[in-house]
Structures are given as structure tokens and as C-alpha cells.
C-alpha positions in Angstrom: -21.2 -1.7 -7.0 -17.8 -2.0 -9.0 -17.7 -4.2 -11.9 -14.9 -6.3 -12.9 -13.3 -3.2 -14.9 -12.6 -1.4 -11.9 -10.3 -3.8 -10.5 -7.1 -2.7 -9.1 -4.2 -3.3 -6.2 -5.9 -1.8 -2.9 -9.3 -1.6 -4.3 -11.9 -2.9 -1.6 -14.5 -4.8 -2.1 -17.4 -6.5 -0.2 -17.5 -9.8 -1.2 -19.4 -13.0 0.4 -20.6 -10.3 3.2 -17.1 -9.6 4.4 -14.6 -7.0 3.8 -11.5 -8.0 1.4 -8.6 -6.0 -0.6 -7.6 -6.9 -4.1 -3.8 -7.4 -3.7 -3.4 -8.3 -7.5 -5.5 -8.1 -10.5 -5.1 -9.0 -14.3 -7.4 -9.1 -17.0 -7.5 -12.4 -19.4 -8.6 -12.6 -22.8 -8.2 -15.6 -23.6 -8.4 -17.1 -27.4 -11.6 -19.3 -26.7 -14.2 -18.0 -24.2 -14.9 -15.3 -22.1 -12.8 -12.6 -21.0 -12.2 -12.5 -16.9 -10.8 -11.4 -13.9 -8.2 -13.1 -12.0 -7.5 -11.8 -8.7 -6.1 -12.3 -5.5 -8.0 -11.1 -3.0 -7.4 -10.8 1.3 -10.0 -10.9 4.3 -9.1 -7.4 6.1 -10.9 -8.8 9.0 -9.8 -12.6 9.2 -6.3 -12.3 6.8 -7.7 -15.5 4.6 -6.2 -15.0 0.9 -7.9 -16.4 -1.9 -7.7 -16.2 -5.8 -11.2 -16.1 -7.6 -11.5 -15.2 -11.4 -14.7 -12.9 -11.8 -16.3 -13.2 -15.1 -16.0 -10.2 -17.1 -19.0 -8.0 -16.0 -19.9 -9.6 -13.1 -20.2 -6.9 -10.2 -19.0 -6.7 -6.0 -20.6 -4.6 -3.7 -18.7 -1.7 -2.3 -18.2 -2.0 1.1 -19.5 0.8 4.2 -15.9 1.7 5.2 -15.1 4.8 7.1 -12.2 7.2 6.5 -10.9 9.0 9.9 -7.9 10.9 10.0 -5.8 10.5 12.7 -2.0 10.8 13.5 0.5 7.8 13.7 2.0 7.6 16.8 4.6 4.8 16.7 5.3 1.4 16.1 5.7 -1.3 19.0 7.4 -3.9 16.8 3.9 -5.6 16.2 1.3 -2.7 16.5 0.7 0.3 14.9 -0.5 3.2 17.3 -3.2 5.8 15.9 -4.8 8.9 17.4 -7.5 10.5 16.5 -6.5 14.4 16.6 -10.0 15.8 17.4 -11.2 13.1 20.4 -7.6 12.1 21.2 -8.8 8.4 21.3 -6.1 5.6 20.7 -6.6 2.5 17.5 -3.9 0.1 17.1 -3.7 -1.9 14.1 -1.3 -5.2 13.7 1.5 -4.8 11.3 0.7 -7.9 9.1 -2.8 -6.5 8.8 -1.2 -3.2 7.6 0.5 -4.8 4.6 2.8 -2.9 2.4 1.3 0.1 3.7 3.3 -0.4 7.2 6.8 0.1 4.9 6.2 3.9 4.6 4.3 4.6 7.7 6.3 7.5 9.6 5.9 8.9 13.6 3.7 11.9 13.8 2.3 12.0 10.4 -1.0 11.9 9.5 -3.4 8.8 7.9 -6.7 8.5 7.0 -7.7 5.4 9.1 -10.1 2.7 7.4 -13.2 1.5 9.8 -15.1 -1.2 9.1 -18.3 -2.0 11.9 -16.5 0.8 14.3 -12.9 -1.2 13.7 -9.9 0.0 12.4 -8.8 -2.8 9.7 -6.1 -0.5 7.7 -5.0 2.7 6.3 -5.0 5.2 3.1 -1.6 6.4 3.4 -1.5 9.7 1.1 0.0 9.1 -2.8 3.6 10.1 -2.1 5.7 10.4 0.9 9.5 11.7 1.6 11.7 9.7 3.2 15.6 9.9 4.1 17.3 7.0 2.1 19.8 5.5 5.3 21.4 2.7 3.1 22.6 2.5 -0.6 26.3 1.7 -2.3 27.8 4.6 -3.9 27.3 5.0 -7.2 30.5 5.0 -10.0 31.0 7.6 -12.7 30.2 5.5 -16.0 28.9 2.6 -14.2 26.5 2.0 -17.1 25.7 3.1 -20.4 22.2 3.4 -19.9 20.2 4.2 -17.1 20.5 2.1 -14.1 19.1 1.4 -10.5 20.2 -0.1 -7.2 18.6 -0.7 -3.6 18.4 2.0 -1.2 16.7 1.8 2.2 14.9 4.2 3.5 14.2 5.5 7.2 11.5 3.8 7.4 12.8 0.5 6.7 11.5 -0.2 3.2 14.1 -1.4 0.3 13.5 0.9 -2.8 15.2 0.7 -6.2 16.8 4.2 -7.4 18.9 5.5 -9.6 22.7 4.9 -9.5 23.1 8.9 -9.1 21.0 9.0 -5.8 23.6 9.0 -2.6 23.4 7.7 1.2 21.6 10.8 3.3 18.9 12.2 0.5 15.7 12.5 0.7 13.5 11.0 -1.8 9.7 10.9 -3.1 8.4 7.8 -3.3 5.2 6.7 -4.9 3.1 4.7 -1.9 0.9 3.1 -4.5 3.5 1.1 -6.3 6.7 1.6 -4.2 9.0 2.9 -6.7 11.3 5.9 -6.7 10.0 9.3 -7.9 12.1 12.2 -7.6 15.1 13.6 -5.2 13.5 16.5 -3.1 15.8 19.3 -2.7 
């Protein structure tokens, strides 16, 4: 069971018997009352969205979800391919089901697969990938006093904010769990 303190983006839950992801969660204390939950949550299975405010302390089950790693094979413009790299057997998973996830997803590198009743409904990418930024402006000596950022997009497609020092054709670390910039990788 998780109680309403464990909430957080990516989290799933098993809520009204079905599966569901918390896509965002903030706690409210407000001045009168009780303290609660508001969330948005999504249906892995059916995609339905909904927001629900759990009463601090109330508790979710935790769903049966199975973790299978397995190699991404490519994209078909609406499906993700998976194999499994023991049995060789074939998943494919719909983009829009895939979320944010689908932004860092890379050929020929390896996922842990979720399975819900023997069916793939998303995946645990690992914290931090490396990708090859294809698209940012240059950056100008003394274009700021202070630290700045601007939009780069990497390989994979995915628009990231980085520094104003980072250039077209370096590779960068990027945090899958929140999207943002880490470090350049030498």
C-alpha cells in the first residue's frame, strides 16, 4: 500500500482495480481543514486522465506490475518495438501510451519493460541517458551576466534547456526523471 506521502510523478498506483500513473502531485495545506493530495492521475491501460485529491493519509494499493528487460528495437512513427534478449519475443507499445518516456528512448538500448496481466503498458527507462544535442543557437561570449539557458534538441528528438556554453554536436547527460540538463560528457 502507499499512502498519500509517497506521491510522486511516475509513481503507479492501483486504484478503482485498474492500473494508473500519477503524472502530477502536490500537497495542500490549506489554512482551514485538512491537509490533501491533489493529483492527476492516467489509466495505463485505457489512457482516461482524471484529477482526484486524496485525503491526507488515505492509502492506494500497489499494483502486480512486472519488470522485464528487453532491448528497444525502433520506432515505426506510432509504435515502439521491444525485444526480450533471453526469449527473443517481440512487445510493441504505442507512443502516446509511452508518455514523456518515448522523448529519450534510443535504438538498441536496453529498458526494463512494465507488464501488467502479461501486457506491456510502459517502461522504466534508466535515471540518466546521453544523448547528442543536433540543434541549438550558438552561444555569445558575455551574453549574460548570470547564468543562462537555451533550447537544444537532442537526437532523439526531445527539446532540452542548457546552458548558453553548451554547442551543436555534444553530448549531454540528461536526467530522464525531470528532463533537464545534467552535465556535458567528455
Amino acid at each position: 500500500m502507499y499512502a498519500t506521502q509517497d506521491f510522486r510523478k511516475n509513481l503507479k498506483i492501483d486504484y478503482e482495480g485498474s492500473l494508473w500513473v500519477i503524472t502530477e502531485a502536490s500537497h495542500v495545506k490549506p489554512g482551514k481543514g485538512v491537509a490533501f493530495v491533489k493529483t492527476r492521475i492516467k489509466n495505463m491501460i485505457d489512457g482516461r486522465v482524471l484529477q482526484i485529491n486524496f485525503r491526507s493519509g488515505d492509502k492506494v494499493g500497489k499494483p502486480d506490475v512486472q519488470e522485464r528487460t528487453m532491448q528497444a528495437l525502433y520506432s515505426d512513427g506510432e509504435s515502439w518495438h521491444f525485444m526480450d534478449t533471453t526469449t527473443y519475443n517481440q512487445v510493441a507499445i504505442r507512443i502516446e501510451d509511452l508518455g514523456d518516456e518515448a522523448l529519450f528512448l534510443q535504438e538498441n538500448t536496453n529498458v526494463d519493460v512494465l507488464f501488467y496481466n502479461n501486457r506491456p503498458v510502459g517502461v522504466q527507462l534508466p535515471n540518466f541517458v546521453e544523448l547528442l544535442i543536433t540543434e541549438c543557437d550558438p552561444g555569445v561570449r558575455g551574453d549574460t551576466a548570470q547564468g543562462g539557458t537555451k533550447p537544444a534538441t537532442v537526437e532523439t528528438g526531445a527539446v532540452v534547456q542548457v546552458p548558453l556554453f553548451v554547442e551543436n554536436g555534444e553530448t549531454i547527460k540528461i536526467d530522464t526523471r525531470t528532463g533537464e540538463y545534467v552535465s556535458r560528457v567528455k
